[in-house]
DONUVO-442932 format. One line per 4 residues: number of its first residue (from 0); their letters; for each residue x negated, y, z negated of C-alpha. Coordinates in Angstrom, 1 decimal. Layout:
N
NUM) a) X:Y:Z; ...
//
This chain:
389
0) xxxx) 0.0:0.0:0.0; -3.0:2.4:-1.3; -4.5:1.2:2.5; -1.2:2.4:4.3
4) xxxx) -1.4:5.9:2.5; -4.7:6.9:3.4; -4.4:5.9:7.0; -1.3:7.7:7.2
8) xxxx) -2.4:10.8:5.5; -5.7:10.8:7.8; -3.7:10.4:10.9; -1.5:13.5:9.6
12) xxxx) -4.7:15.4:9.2; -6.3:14.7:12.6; -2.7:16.0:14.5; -3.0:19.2:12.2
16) xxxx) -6.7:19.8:13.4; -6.1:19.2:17.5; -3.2:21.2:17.3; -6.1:24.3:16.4
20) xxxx) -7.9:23.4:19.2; -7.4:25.2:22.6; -6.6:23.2:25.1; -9.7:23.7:28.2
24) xxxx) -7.4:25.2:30.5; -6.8:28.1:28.0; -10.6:28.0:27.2; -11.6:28.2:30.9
28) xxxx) -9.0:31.1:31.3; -10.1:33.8:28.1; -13.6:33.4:29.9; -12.6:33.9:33.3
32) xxxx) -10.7:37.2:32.4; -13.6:38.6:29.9; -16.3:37.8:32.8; -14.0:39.3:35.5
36) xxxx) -14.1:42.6:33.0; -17.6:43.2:32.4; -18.0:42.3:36.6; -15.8:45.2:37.2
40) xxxx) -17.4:47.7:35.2; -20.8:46.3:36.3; -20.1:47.1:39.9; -18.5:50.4:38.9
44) xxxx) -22.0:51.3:37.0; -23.8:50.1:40.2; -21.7:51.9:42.4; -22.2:55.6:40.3
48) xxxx) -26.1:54.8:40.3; -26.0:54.3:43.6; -23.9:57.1:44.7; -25.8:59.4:42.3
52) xxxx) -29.7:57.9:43.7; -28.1:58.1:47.2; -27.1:62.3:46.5; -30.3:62.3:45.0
56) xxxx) -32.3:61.2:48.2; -29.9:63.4:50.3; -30.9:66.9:48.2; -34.5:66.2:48.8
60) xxxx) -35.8:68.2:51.8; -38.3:67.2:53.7; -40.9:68.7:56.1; -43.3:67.7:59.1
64) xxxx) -47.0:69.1:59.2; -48.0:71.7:60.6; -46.1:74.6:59.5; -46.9:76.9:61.5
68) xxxx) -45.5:76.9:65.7; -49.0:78.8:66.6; -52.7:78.5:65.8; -52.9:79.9:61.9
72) xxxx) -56.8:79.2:60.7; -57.6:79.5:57.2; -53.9:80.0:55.8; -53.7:81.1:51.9
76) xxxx) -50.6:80.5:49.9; -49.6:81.2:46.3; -45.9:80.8:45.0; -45.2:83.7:42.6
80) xxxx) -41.9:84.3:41.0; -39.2:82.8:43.3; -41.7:83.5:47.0; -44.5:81.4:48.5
84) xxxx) -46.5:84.6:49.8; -48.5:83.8:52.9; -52.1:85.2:55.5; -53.9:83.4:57.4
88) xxxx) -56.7:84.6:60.3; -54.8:86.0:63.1; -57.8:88.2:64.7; -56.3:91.9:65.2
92) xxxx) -53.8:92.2:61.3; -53.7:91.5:58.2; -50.2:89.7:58.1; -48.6:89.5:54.5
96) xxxx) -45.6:86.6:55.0; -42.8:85.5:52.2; -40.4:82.6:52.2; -38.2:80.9:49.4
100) xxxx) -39.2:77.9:51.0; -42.8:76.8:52.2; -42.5:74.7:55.2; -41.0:78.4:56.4
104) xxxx) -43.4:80.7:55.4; -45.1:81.2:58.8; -42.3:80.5:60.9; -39.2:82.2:59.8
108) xxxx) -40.7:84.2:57.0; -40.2:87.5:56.5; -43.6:89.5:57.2; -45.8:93.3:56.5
112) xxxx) -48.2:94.2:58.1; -51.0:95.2:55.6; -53.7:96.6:57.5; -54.7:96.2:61.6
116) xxxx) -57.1:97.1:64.2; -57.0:101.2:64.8; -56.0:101.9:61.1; -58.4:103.7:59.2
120) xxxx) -60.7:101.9:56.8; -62.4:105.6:55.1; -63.9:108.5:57.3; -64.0:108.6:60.3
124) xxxx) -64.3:104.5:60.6; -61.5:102.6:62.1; -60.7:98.6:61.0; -62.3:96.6:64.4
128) xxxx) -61.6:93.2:65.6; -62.5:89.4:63.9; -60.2:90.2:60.9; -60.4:86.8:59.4
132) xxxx) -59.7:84.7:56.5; -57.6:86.7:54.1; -56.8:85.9:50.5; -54.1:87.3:48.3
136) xxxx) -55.0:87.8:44.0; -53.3:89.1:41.2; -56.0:90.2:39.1; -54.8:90.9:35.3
140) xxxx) -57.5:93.2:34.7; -55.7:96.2:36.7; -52.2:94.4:36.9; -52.2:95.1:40.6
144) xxxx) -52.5:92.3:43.6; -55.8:92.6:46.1; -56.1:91.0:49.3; -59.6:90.4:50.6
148) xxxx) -60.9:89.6:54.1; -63.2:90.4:56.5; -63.9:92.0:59.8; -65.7:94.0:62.1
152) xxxx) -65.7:97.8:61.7; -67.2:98.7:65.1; -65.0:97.1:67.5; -65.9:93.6:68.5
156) xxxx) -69.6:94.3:66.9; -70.6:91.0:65.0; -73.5:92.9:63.3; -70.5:95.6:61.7
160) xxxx) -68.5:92.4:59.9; -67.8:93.3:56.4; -65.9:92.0:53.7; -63.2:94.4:52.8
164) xxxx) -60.8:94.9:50.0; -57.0:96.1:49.8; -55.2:97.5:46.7; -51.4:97.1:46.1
168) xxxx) -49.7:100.4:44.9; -48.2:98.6:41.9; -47.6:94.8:40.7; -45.3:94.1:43.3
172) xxxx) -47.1:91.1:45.9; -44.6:92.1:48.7; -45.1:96.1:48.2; -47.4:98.2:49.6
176) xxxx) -51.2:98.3:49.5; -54.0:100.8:50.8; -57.1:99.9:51.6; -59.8:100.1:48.6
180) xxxx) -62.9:99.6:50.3; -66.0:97.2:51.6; -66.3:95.0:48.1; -70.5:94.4:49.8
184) xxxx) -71.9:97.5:52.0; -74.1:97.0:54.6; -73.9:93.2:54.3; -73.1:90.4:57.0
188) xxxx) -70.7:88.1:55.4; -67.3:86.4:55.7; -64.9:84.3:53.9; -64.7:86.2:50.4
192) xxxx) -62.4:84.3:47.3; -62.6:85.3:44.0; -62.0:84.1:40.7; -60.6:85.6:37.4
196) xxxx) -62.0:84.0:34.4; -59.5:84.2:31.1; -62.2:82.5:29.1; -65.2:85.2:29.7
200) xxxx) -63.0:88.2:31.2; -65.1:87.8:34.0; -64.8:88.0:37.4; -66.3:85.9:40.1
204) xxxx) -66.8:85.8:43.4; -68.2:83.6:46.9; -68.5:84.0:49.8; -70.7:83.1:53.1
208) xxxx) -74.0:84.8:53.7; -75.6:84.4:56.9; -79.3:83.1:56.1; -82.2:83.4:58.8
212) xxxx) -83.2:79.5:57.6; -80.4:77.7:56.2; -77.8:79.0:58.4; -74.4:79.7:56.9
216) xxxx) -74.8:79.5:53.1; -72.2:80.3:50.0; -73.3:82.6:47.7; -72.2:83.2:44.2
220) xxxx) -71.9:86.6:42.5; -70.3:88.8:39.6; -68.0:91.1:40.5; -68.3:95.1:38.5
224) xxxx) -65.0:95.8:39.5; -62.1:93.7:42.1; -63.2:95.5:45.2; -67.0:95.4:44.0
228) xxxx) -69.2:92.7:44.4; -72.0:92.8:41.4; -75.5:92.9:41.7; -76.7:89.2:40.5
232) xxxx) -76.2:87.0:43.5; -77.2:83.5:43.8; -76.6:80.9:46.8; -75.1:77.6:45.3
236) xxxx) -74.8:75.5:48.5; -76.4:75.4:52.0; -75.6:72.8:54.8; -78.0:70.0:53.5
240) xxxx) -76.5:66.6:54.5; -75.9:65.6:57.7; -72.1:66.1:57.8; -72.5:69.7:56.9
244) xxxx) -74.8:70.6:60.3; -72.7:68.9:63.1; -71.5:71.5:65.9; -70.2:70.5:69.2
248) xxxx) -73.6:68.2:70.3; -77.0:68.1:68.8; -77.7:71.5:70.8; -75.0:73.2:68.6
252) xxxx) -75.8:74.7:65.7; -73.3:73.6:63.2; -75.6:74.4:60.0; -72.2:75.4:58.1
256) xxxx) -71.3:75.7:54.8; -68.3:78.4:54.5; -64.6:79.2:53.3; -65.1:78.8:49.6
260) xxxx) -62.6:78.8:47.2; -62.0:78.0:43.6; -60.0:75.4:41.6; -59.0:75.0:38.0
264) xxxx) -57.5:72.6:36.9; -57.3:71.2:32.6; -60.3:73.4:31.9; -62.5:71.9:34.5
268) xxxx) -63.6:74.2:37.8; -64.1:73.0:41.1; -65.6:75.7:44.3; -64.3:73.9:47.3
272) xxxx) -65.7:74.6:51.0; -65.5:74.4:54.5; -68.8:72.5:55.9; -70.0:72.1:59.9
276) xxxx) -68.7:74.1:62.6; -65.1:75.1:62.7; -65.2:74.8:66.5; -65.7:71.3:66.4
280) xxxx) -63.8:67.8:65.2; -66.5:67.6:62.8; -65.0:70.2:59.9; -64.9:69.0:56.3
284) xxxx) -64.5:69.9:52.8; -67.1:69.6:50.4; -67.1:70.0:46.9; -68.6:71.8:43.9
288) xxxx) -68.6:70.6:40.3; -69.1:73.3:37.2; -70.7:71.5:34.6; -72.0:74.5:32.2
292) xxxx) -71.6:75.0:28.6; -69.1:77.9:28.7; -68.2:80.7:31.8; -70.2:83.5:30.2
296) xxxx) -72.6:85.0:33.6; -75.9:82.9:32.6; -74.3:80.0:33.2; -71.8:80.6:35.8
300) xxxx) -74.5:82.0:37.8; -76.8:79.7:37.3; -76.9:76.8:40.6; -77.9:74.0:38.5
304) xxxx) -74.8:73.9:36.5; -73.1:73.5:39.9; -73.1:69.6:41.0; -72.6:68.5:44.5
308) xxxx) -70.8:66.0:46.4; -72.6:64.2:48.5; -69.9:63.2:50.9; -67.4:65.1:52.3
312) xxxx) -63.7:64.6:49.7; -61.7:65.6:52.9; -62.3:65.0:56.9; -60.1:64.4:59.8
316) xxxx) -57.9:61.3:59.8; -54.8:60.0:61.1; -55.0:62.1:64.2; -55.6:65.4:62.2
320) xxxx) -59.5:66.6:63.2; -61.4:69.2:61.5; -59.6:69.7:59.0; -60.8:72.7:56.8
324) xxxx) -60.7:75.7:55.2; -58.5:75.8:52.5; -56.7:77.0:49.5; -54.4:76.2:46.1
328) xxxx) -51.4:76.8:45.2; -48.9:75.2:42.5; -45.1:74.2:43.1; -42.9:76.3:41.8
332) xxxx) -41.9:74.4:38.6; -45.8:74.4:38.5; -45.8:70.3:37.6; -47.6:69.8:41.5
336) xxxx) -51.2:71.4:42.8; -50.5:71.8:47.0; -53.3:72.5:49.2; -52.7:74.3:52.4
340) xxxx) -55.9:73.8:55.2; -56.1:74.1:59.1; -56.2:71.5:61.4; -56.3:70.5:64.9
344) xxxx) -54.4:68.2:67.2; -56.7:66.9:69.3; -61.1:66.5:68.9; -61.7:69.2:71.5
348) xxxx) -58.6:71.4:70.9; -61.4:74.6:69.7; -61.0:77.3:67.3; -57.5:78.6:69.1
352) xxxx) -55.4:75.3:68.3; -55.9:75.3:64.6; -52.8:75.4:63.1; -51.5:75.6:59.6
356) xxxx) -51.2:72.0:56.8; -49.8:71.5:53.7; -49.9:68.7:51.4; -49.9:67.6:47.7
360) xxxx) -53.0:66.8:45.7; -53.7:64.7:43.0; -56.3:64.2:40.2; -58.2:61.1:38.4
364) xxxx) -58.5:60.3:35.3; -61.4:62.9:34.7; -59.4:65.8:36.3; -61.4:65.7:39.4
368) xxxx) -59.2:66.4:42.7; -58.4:63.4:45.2; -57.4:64.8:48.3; -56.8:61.8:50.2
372) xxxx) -56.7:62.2:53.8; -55.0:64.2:55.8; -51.1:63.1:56.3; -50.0:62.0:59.9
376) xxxx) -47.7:64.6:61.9; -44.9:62.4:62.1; -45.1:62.3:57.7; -42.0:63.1:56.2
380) xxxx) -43.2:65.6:53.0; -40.5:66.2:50.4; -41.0:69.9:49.5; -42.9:71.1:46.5
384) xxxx) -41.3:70.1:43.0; -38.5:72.7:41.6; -37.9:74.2:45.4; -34.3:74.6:45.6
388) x) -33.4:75.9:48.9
//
């Protein structure tokens, strides 16, 4: 009897605990629905990121190299305050172009005309022909911008070239400027940039010098005032390797080492130039390295605490030759260093079919600039970080 109990009351138990138990087809379905649900909002999610990286691709403008529709040698850009500002060597002016957007700026920028041949340059001297290389600086010292370049102030006479200062009126970039004077009298030289140093106060300057031996050399100097160049002088480079001396053959004297400008970047200092002759395929960059205890004039001015490259950092590739002469500029969030240089389309295309490149730089580890190489034409270049037109 005790037997029969038990067994009854355990069969009694088992029914109560299956009847608790969800049958699978219920299981199956609870699952289904809840996986369904998260699928749904998964593909929504992936649908807004998608949408919102596909808008994001769409407001990113892009560009094609070159920049300029005509030959535009040694262009020099800076982005200040809502403008790139724009010159570059166009022979007979001084050009002063502003755009919102870079890849513009030459093209379908507004332009002023600064300075040209005719206009008087002091007395009874007149602004000649060869006006090349201009640079645009804002120089805290006077809270005024100065653009320096060179030319010939006797017509087409090589042996009158001087480099030549102009003044703005006020701290407007885009205003108007008069011209301030000839920063070296009685000099031959070309291809002034300067450099204002917040450390020292001090400001520097180098251009090319025209030597008897070396050929075209870059000298270093002081500079008493922005439109005068100081009286300790130095030469820090001369065409010594092999790529720095190539012309158009080996009867072409392509002894070159020109178009020097500076860049800063995390406390180190870099003087970039333009090496071999610009008339050939064979324009380069080379590269200068300041390695001195502080910027005070002893050691700025001293050549040994400028190191060399030995090898060019940038030369013609991807069917850009000679490329050269050039200059820095940041984006206009100021998170990107640009450099803008001239270039040619074809090996033999001369000193009229240089026409104006941009392109994004980086740095290594040790804050020394890669350039890279120069990008193919056909490159699509998104425009510089925090344009927004």
């Amino acid at each position: 009897m005790k037997k029969t109990v038990r067994a009854a009351a355990a069969l009694l138990t088992a029914l109560l605990l299956c009847s608790c138990v969800p049958q699978p087809e219920q299981t199956g379905t609870v699952t289904e629905q809840i996986t369904d649900k998260q699928t749904e909002e998964t593909t929504e999610t992936e649908t807004e990121t998608e949408a919102e990286t596909e808008k994001e691709q769409k407001t990113l403008k892009t560009f094609n190299n070159p920049i300029s529709d005509k030959s535009m040698p040694d262009p020099f850009i800076v982005y200040h305050n809502g403008y790139y500002y724009g010159l570059a060597t166009e022979v007979v002016q001084v050009r002063l172009y502003r755009s919102r957007t870079v890849e513009d700026l030459f093209i379908n920028g507004e332009y002023k005309d600064l300075i040209k041949t005719g206009d008087s340059i002091g007395g009874s001297r007149t602004l000649g022909f060869n006006v090349w290389a201009p640079e645009l600086h804002y120089m805290p010292t006077e809270d005024k911008w100065y653009v320096y370049t060179c030319a010939c102030t006797n017509g087409y006479d090589f042996g009158s070239m001087r480099m030549l200062c102009l003044e703005s009126e006020d701290g407007d970039p885009f205003g108007d400027y008069h011209f301030k004077g000839q920063t070296l009298a009685n000099q031959i030289c070309i291809d002034q940039t300067v450099y204002y140093d917040e450390e020292s106060g001090n400001i520097y300057t180098a251009f090319c010098y025209f030597s008897e031996d070396k050929g075209q050399v870059v000298m270093l100097a002081d500079m008493s005032s922005p439109w005068k160049v100081g009286t300790k002088r130095v030469r820090i480079t001369y065409p010594q390797y092999d790529w720095e001396q190539r012309g158009t053959d080996k009867d072409n004297d392509g002894r070159v080492n020109e178009g020097p400008v500076f860049l800063k970047h995390n406390g180190e200092i870099y003087l970039i130039y333009s090496a071999s002759g610009c008339w050939s395929e064979y324009y380069c960059l080379g590269m200068l390295h300041y390695v001195g205890e502080d910027t005070t004039k002893k050691n700025f001015l001293d050549p040994d605490n400028w190191k060399k490259s030995k090898e060019p950092i940038f030369s013609s590739a991807n069917g850009v030759y000679a490329p050269g002469h050039c200059a820095f500029f940041y984006s206009p969030d100021g998170s990107e260093v640009w450099m803008s240089y001239h270039g040619m389309a074809a090996p033999d295309a001369g000193v009229e079919g240089r026409y104006a490149y941009i392109q994004k730089i980086e740095f290594d580890e040790n804050n020394v600039p890669t350039l890279g190489k120069p990008l193919p034409r056909e490159t699509d270049i998104t425009v510089p970080s925090g344009q927004t037109e």
